[in-house]
N, C-alpha and C positions, 0 to 999 in steps of 0.2 A: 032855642033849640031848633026849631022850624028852620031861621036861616039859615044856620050850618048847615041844616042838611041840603038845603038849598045847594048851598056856596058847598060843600062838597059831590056832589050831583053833577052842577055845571064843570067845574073841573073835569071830575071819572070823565063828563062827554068832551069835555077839549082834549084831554090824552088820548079817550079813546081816537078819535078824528083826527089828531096828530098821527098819531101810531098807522090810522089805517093810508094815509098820505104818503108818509115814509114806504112804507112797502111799497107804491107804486116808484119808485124810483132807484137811482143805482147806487149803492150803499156804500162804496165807496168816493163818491161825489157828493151823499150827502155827510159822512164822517168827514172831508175836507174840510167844506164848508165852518161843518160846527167846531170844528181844530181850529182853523185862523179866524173865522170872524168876530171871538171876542180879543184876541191879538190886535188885529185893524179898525175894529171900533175902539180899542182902549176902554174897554167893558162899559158902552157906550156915549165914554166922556170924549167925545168926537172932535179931532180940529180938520182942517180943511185938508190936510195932508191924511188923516185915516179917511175920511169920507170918499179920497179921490180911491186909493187901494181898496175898500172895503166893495164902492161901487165896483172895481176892478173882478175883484173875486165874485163877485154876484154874475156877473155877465160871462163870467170865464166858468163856473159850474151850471149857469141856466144854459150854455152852449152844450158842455157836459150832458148834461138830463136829457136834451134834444136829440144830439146826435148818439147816442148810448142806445137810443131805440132802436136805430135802423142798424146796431151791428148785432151779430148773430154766431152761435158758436155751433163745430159738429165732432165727432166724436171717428176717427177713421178704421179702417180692420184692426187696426192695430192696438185699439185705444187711446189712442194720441188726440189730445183737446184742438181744436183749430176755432181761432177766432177770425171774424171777416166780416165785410161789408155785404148788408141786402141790397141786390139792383134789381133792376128791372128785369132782369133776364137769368138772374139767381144769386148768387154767392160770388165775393170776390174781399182777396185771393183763396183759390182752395188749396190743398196742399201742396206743396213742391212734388212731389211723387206720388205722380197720378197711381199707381197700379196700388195705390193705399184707399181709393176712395172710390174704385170702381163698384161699389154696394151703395151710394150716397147718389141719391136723385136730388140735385141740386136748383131742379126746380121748383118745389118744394120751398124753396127760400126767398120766391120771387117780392119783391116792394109789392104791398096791395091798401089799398084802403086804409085799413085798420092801423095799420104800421103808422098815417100819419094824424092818425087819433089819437092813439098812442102818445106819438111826440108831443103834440101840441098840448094835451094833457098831463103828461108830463111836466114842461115845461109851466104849465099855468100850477100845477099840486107845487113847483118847487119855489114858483113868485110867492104863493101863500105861507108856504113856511116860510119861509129866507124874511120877506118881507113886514111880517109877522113877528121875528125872534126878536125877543127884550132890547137886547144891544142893538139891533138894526131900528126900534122904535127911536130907542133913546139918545142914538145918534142923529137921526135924520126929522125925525116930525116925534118929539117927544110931549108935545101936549096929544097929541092919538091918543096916547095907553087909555089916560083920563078923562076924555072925552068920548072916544068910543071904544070902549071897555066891552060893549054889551056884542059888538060887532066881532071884536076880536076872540073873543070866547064861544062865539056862533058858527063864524066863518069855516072855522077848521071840520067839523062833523058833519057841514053842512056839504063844503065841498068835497070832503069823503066820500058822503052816502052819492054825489054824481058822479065821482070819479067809481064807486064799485057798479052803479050801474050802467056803466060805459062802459067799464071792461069785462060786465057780466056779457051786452051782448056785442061785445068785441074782445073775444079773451087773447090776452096775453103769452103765445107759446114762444116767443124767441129768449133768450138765455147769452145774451151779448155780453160787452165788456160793461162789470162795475155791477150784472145782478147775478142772485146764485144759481148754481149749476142744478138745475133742474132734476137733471137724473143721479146726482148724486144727495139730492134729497131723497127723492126717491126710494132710492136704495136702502140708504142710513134707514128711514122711517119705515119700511116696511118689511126689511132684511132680507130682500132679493138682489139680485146681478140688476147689470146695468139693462136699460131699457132703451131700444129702438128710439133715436129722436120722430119725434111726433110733425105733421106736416104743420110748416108754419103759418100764422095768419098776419 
């Protein structure tokens, strides 16, 4: 009785540490991912042809997770969503008609620090998962699972509990392409109008 509860314990903490990973990143790059990689692993019965696409898709969504950080979306007079790239010097492109966005200080949107915390955190939450999932084991190094089992049920909550406290004191405001639209959570959950975007970090 003890192990089970053990052995369902250790689970609750791998989902939960899965789960808390997943939100850090862009949800539809990780739904991709988990769409074709059991397709190109061949539900990890691997020959040298899935291993080369499967690597493929890994390197083609951890570019995703990367670059997903530094884009950024704004909301114009008009309500019109705008997505765009964070520079150094603000936002790019903004909208085609300026006399829409003359209320949006777009400095506010500048590249700073955190932005490449962010990524890089990012990208290392989505080598854990990706690298981590069944088929990606049992394709590529499938004596792992059985050999360090104890790792792979660790790894995940472990590296949650750093990614939440990197992005407690680095929060996360930007609302780019592939995460949810911030104020439109907002809104739904609290049953107000839309909300001023918040200066970004």
């Amino acid at each position: 009785m003890a192990s089970q509860t053990s052995g369902s314990s250790n689970a609750s903490k791998t989902f939960t540490g899965l789960g808390n990973l997943i939100r850090l990143l862009p949800t539809g790059t990780v739904f991709f991912y988990q769409f074709l990689n059991p397709i190109l692993t061949n539900n990890g019965s691997c020959s040298s042809t899935n291993k080369i696409f499967s690597s493929l898709l890994f390197a083609l969504c951890g570019l995703s997770c990367f670059f997903s950080t530094f884009t950024d979306s704004y909301k114009d007079d008009q309500g019109n969503l705008h997505y765009g790239i964070a520079t150094f010097k603000g936002f790019w492109p903004t909208s085609s008609d300026p006399s829409s966005t003359t209320s949006i200080d777009f400095s506010s949107y500048k590249l700073q620090l955190g932005d490449f915390i962010h990524a890089f955190l990012s990208l290392i939450v989505f080598c854990v998962l990706s690298l981590l999932d069944s088929n990606t084991v049992h394709c590529f190094y499938p004596s792992f699972e059985s050999s360090q089992k104890a790792l792979m049920m660790a790894l995940p909550p472990v590296i949650g509990s750093v990614a939440a406290t990197v992005f407690t004191t680095f929060p996360m405001k930007r609302r780019g392409i592939g995460y949810a639209d911030k104020n439109s959570s907002s809104s739904s959950s609290s049953g107000q109008g839309q909300q001023n975007p918040a200066p970004k970090v």
